[in-house]
TIMI-583243 format. One line per 10 residues: number of its first residue (from 1); their letters; for each residue x, y, z of C-alpha. Coordinates in steps of 0.5 Angstrom, whole numbers, plus 500, padded with zeros to 3 digits. Each point is the difference from the previous one (the first is absolute). Example, Ala and Ser with C-alpha at 12.3 -4.5 7.8 and 13.67 -1.06 7.14 Angstrom:
// residues 2
1) AS) 525/491/516; 502/507/498
// end
This chain:
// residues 707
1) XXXXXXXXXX) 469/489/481; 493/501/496; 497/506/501; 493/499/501; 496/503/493; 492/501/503; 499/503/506; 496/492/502; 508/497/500; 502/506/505
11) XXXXXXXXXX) 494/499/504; 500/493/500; 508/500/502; 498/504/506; 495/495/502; 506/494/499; 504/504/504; 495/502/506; 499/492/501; 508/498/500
21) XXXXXXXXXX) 502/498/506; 497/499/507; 508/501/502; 506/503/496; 507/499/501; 503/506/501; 507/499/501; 505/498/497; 499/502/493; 504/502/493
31) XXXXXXXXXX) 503/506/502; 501/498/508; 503/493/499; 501/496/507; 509/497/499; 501/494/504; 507/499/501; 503/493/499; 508/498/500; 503/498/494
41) XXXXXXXXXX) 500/493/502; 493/499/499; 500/497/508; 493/503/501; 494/497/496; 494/502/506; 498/508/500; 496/504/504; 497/507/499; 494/504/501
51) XXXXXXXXXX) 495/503/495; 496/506/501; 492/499/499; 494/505/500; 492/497/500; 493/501/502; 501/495/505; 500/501/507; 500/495/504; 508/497/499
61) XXXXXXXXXX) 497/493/501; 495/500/494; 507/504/497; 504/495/500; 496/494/499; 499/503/493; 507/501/498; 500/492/501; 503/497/493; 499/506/497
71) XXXXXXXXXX) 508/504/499; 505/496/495; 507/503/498; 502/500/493; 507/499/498; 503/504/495; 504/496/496; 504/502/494; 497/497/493; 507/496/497
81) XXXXXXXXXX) 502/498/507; 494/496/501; 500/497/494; 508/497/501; 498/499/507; 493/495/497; 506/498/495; 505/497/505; 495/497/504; 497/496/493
91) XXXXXXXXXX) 507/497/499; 501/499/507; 494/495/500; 501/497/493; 506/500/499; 500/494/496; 493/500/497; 501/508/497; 506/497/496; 496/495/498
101) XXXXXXXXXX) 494/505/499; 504/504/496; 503/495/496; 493/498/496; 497/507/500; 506/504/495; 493/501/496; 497/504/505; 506/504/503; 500/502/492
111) XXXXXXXXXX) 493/502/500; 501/504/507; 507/503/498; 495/503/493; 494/503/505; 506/503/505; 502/504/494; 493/501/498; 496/502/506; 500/502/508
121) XXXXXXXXXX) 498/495/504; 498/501/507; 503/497/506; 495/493/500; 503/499/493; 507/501/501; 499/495/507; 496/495/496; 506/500/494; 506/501/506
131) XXXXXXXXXX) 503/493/496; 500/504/494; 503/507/502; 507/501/498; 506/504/505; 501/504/495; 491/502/499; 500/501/507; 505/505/500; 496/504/494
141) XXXXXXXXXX) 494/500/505; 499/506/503; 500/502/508; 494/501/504; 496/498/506; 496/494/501; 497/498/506; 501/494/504; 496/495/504; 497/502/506
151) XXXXXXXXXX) 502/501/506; 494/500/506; 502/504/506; 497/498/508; 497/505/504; 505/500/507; 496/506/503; 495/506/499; 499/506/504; 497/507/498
161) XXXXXXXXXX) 504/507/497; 498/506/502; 503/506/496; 506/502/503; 504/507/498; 506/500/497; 503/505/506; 498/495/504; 506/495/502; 496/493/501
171) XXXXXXXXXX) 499/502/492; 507/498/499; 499/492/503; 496/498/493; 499/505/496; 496/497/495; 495/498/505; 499/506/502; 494/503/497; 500/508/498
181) XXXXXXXXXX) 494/503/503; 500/504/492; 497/492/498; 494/502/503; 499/507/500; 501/500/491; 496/494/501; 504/496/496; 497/493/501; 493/503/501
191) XXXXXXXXXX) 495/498/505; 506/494/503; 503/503/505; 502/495/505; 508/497/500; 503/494/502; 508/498/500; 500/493/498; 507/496/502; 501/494/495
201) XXXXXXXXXX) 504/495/498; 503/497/494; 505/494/498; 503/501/493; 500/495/495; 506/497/497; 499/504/493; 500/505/505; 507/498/503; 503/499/492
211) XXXXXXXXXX) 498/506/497; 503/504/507; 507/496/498; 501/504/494; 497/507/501; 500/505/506; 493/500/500; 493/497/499; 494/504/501; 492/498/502
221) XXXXXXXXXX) 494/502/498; 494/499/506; 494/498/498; 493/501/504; 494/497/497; 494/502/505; 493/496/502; 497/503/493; 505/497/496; 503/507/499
231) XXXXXXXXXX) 508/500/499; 505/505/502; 507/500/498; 506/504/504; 505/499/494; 507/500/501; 499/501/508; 504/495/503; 507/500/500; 506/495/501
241) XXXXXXXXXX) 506/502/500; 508/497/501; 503/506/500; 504/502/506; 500/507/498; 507/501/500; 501/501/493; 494/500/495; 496/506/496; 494/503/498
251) XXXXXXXXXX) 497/505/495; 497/507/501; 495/501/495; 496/507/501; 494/505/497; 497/494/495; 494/504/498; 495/494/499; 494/501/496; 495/496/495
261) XXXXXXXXXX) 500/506/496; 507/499/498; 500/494/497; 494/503/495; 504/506/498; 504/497/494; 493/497/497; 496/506/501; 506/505/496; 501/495/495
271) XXXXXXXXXX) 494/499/498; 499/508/500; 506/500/495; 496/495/497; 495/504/498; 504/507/499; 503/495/494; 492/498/497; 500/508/501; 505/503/497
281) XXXXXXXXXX) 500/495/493; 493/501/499; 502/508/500; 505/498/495; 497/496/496; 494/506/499; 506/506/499; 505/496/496; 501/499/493; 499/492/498
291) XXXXXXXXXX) 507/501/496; 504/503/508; 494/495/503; 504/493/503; 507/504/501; 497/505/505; 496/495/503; 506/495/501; 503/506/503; 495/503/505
301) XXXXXXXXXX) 500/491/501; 508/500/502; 499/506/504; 495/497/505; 503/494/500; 506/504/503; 496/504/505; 497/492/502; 506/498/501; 503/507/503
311) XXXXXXXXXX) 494/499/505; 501/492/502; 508/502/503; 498/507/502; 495/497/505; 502/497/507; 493/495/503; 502/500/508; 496/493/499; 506/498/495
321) XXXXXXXXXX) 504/503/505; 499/496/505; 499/493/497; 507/501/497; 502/501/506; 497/494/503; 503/495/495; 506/504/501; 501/498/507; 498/493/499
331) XXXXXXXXXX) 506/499/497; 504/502/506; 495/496/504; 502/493/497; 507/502/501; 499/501/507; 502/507/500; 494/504/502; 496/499/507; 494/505/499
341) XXXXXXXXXX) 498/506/498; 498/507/503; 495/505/496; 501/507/504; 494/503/497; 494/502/493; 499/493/500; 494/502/496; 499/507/495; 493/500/504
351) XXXXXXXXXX) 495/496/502; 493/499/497; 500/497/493; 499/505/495; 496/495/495; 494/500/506; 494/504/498; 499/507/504; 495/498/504; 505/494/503
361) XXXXXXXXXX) 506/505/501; 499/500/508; 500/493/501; 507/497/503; 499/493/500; 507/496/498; 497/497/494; 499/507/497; 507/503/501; 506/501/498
371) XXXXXXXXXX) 503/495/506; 497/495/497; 504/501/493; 506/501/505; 499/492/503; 499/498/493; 506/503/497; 504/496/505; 496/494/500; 499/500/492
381) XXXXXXXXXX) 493/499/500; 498/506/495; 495/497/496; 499/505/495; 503/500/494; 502/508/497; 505/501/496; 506/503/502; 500/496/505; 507/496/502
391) XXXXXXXXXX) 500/493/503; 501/500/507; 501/494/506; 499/499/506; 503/504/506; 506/494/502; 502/503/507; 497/504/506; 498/507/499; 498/505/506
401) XXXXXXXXXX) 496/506/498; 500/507/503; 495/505/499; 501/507/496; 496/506/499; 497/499/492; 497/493/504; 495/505/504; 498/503/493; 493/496/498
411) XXXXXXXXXX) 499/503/494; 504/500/493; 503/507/499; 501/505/492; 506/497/498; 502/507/497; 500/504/507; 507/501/501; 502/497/495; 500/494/502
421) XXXXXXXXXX) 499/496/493; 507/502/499; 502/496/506; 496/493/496; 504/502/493; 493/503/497; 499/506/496; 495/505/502; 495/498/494; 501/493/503
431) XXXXXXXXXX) 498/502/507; 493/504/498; 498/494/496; 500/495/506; 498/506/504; 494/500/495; 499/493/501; 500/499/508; 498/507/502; 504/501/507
441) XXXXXXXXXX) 496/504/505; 503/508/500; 500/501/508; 498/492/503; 507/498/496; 504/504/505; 497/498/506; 501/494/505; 497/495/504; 501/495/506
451) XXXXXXXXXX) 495/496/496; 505/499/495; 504/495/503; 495/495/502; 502/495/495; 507/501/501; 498/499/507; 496/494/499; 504/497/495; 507/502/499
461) XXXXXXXXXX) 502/502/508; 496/501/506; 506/505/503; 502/506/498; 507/500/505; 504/494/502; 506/498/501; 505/494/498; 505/497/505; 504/495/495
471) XXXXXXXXXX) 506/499/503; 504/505/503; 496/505/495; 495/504/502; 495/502/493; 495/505/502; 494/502/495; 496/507/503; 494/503/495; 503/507/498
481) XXXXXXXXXX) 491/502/499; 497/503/494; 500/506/497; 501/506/504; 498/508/498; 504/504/504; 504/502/494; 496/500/494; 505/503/495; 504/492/502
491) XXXXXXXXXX) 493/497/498; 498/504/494; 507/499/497; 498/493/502; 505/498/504; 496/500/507; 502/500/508; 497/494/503; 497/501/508; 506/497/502
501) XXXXXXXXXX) 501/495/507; 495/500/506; 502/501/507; 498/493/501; 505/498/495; 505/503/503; 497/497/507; 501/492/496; 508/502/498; 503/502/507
511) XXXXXXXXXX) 496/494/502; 504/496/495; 506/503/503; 498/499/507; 497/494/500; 501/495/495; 507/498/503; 504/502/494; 507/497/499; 507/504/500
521) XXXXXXXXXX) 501/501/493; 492/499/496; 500/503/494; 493/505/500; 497/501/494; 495/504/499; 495/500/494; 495/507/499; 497/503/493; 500/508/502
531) XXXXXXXXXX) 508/501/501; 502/503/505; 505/504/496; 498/503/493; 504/507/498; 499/504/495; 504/499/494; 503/507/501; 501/506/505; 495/505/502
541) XXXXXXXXXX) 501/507/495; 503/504/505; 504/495/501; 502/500/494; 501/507/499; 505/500/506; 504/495/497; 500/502/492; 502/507/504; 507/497/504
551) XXXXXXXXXX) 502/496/494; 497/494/503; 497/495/494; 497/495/503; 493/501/500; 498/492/499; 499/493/504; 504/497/496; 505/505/501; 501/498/508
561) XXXXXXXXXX) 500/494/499; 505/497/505; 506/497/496; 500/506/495; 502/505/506; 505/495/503; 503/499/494; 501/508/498; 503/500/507; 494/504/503
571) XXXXXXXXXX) 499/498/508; 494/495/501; 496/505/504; 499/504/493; 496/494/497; 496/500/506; 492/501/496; 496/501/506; 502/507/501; 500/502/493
581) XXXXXXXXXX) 493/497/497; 492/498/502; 500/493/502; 494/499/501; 496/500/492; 495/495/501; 503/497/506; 496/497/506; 496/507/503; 499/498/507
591) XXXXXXXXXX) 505/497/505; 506/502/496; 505/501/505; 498/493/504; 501/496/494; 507/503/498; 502/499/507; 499/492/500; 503/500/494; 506/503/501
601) XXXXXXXXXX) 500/497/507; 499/492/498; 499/499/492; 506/497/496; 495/502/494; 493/503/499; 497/499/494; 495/504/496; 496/502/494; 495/505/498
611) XXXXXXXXXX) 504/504/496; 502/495/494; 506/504/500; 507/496/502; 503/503/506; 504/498/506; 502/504/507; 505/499/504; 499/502/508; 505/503/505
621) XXXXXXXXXX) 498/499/507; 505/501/505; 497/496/506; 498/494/496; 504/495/503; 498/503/507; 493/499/499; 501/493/498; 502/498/507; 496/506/504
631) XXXXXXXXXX) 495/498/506; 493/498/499; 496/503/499; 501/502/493; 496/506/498; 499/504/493; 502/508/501; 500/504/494; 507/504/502; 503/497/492
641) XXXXXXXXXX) 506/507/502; 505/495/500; 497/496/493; 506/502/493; 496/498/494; 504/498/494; 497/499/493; 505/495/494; 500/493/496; 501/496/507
651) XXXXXXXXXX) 497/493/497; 505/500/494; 508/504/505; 499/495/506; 500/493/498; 503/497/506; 496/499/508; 505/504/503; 500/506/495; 492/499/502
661) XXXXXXXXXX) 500/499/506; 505/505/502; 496/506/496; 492/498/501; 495/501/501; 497/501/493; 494/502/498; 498/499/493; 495/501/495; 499/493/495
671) XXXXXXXXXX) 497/504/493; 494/496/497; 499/494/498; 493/501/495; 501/508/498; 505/504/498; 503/505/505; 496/507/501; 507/504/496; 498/495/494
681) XXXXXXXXXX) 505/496/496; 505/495/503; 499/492/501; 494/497/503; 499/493/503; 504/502/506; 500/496/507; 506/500/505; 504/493/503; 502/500/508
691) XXXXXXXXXX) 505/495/501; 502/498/506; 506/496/501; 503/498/508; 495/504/503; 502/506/497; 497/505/495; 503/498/494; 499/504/493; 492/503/499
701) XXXXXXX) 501/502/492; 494/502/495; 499/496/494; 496/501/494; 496/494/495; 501/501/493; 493/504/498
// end
């Protein structure tokens, strides 16, 4: 997105956007997509579902008149597929006439095949020619999204929501029609505060049916255009899926750290580069003779053309980051290997838009925000052109968000505070000059704020918490919070705690136990950003005093790992690291004990991020099984006595179900996809694949993109 230039352009943006909708569709939305079952027969072509609204309007009648003709879904097709599917049906209806056609049109299709290799065409003018496109030109194409012809839903029933805690337990009926009372409290819609539950219904079209005969999934985006001929669009909202859910995988992919302010760091260096070469010849040219002239010169051109290049594989753009991901993914998606993806967290580095004038560095609106980059990036609609950029795709799977603590921060940060240029590739004097360029605010930069999270609410996913019932696997998303201070070392070092899990919260997860008719042998997965686990990586000194004294050498995590006491033939219990290190280094700071009881009580895996660093825990919990057939109700207590916690490489040493699901629970930390790790040094681009095969947790490995 354009930034606006002139304070005219920000004020009229915000003119624009106060004059939007008389009503909006709140949910579902990009990071909290609504997934329709259907069996893989494809019996069923009418569905039906409900959409969460808010508006000015109070009387439901008027409400409901305005929505007439108003909603459309789009399908979101996959651009080589429509054109062998428009291919197919041209020979269909003209068999005889296209050989005919096609014979005294040799000429044309010469001429076509020399634009084909010349230029690239858009979709209306390889439709045109389908007659002249060869298989093999259509295989050269490249993959991406293509919406399809409307579908046009009717509206069954129209009631009025109320907003409804997550501690209730009506909460867990619709949980997407169910609004959180946060909406209004962070005036996220502004002056609309009235909400409507729409139920509609829908046929799907026979493209619909086809594309669903070769891929696992299709996906829709809803648009909604209001009486002052205002269009909203809620993309890749709306799901319909032919997995049963017994055998499928999804990626977890963390701490993406997003800004518009990445994408400008290559330019703004190599052109500081740029300059310190102009510089520096004209020193040379003033001090050196004209006999040694053009030698020293080529030179001191030799030696800054190596320090561009150094800088150009030295820097890592989150931006990129991610946009090689999403092509990344595609790949898999088109090969139905890959249902959806989780992001646990940082989605964005902050919030407001570094590029906006001062004075306008309080405003929150989605347009001028980092959310806005992040829904661009997934649907390819960067406008501006920047060097250093890569050529991204449109995001072809679902995506679920959950919030993390850098999502609160509104404003840009010193990258030279803790270092954390290091974690970018930068060197120092590269950090000082985009300090220079962008000037952060010393004390505002550390601070965080609920307005930060408007446009992520409006736009990208209204609820902070929810959960998924997809088969017999239960996959809960909990919002972790923003920064806390209650250890300032942690945060200084640049790794803070976060605020942790609310009562309410832990109210919602034995209300899941309790009420949501959980079948034997579900497969709770839960999705955090702050870990609940985080060691330090050594032990305290005295500690290691005492063992340096009685000759004992290990002093390391590593050197508790798991395997490596059993292999050197010492007993489990000397593995054990929850009686040895401080667990808790930027962990969730409130309702610790809770959350590690229903952990070691129900989930098969918890995944984290935060910390940027791979790690993975093994917990020991005596009553596990007990607990799964106790009496209800199930409460949460803080007794974690009976937890044993182990710390080793448990995604890589078991590679079966049973070896899983005879040692869960686990808790892992999925490292970074965008940044490096807080240590420096290792790979980069890293997300983590869960494979769920019979019902059973299958494998969850790290894997890395090539930078």
């Amino acid at each position: 997105m354009a930034v606006p230039s002139s304070d005219v352009e920000i004020k009229e943006q915000l003119t624009k956007n106060r004059e939007m909708n008389h009503s909006i569709l709140v949910n579902p939305n990009l990071g909290h997509p609504r997934i329709l079952n259907l069996d893989k027969n494809l019996n069923k072509n009418h569905f039906q579902t409900n959409l969460l609204f808010i508006s000015d309007i109070d009387n439901l009648d008027e409400f409901g008149h305005s929505l007439k003709t108003q909603l459309s879904l789009k399908p979101i097709l996959e651009y080589k597929w429509k054109l062998k599917y428009e291919k197919k049906k041209i020979k269909r209806i003209k068999r005889i006439w296209y050989r005919i056609k096609n014979f005294f049109s040799r000429k044309k299709k010469k001429k076509w095949k020399k634009l084909f290799s010349e230029k690239k065409p858009d979709y209306d003018y390889y439709l045109k020619n389908l007659n002249f496109i060869s298989k093999k030109q259509l295989k050269k194409l490249k993959s991406r999204a293509l919406r399809g012809d409307e579908v046009f839903p009717k509206i069954l029933n129209i009631i009025r929501a109320s907003t409804n805690s997550i501690k209730n337990p009506a909460y867990l009926e619709d949980e997407y029609c169910y609004p959180q009372d946060y909406l209004l409290k962070y005036n996220v819609f502004d002056s609309l505060n009235h909400f409507y539950s729409i139920n509609i219904e829908f046929k799907i079209t026979k493209e619909i049916s086809d594309y669903l005969k070769s891929h696992n999934f299709i996906m829709f985006d809803i648009v909604h255009k209001n009486d002052l001929e205002k269009t909203r669009i809620n993309h890749h909202a709306l799901v319909i899926s032919k997995n049963n859910w017994r055998n499928f995988k999804f990626i977890q992919i963390t701490d993406l750290h997003l800004a518009e302010r990445n994408d400008m760091m290559y330019g703004i260096i190599k052109h500081w580069i740029k300059t310190l070469r102009r510089k520096y010849i004209k020193l040379f040219k003033k001090r050196v003779s004209k006999k040694n002239q053009n030698k020293n010169d080529n030179n001191f051109l030799d030696l800054t053309h190596r320090i561009d290049l150094s800088f150009k594989k030295r820097l890592i753009n989150p931006n990129n980051m991610f946009r090689k991901f999403i092509k990344s993914v595609n790949k898999k998606v088109l090969q139905n290997k890959i249902e959806f993806v989780i992001v646990t967290g940082d989605i964005v580095d902050f919030t407001i838009l570094s590029e906006l004038p001062t004075k306008f560095q309080n405003m929150f609106e989605y347009e001028f925000t980092n959310w806005n980059t992040f829904k661009n990036i997934i649907l390819n609609k960067s406008k501006r052109k920047r060097i250093g950029i890569i050529k991204g795709e449109e995001l072809l799977c679902p995506i679920f968000t959950l919030l993390g603590n850098h999502d609160y921060r509104p404003w840009h940060y010193d990258l030279n505070w803790g270092k954390l240029y290091k974690k970018m590739g930068l060197k120092k004097k590269e950090a000082e000059i985009l300090t220079s360029k962008f000037k952060p605010f010393p004390i505002k930069s550390i601070l965080k704020s609920n307005s930060a999270l408007k446009g992520y609410l409006s736009d990208i996913c209204p609820n902070l918490d929810f959960s998924l019932k997809l088969g017999k696997n239960l996959l809960i998303l909990l919002n972790t919070g923003s920064d806390s201070y209650k250890n300032l070392k942690d945060f200084i070092m640049g790794l803070p705690s976060v605020t942790g899990i609310k009562e309410k919260q832990i109210r919602y997860l034995e209300n899941l136990v309790n009420y949501n008719k959980i079948q034997e042998g579900t497969n709770f997965l839960l999705f955090l950003h702050g870990p609940p686990i985080n060691p330090k990586q050594k032990l305290k000194m005295l500690s290691r005093i005492k063992r340096w004294c009685s000759k004992e050498k290990m002093t390391d995590l590593d050197d508790f790992k798991e395997s490596k006491i059993i292999n050197s033939g010492k007993t489990l219990s000397k593995a054990r690291i929850d009686n040895k290190f401080n667990l808790r280094l930027g962990t969730i700071s409130s309702n610790w004990e809770k959350i590690m009881k229903f952990c070691s009580d129900f989930c098969n895996l918890t995944l984290c991020g935060h910390t940027h660093t791979l790690n993975e825990f093994r917990i020991e919990n005596i009553n596990r099984k007990n607990v799964k057939s106790s009496i209800r109700p199930y409460l949460l207590d803080k007794d974690v006595s009976l937890l044993k916690i182990y710390y080793d490489d448990y995604s890589e040493i078991y590679k079966t179900y049973k070896e899983i699901e005879n040692h869960n629970s686990f808790i892992v930390q999925t490292p970074s996809l965008g940044l490096r790790s807080y240590k420096g040094g290792g790979r980069i681009g890293a997300y983590r694949e869960i494979e769920i095969k019979k019902n059973k947790l299958h494998s969850f490995r790290v894997k890395y993109l090539h930078k």
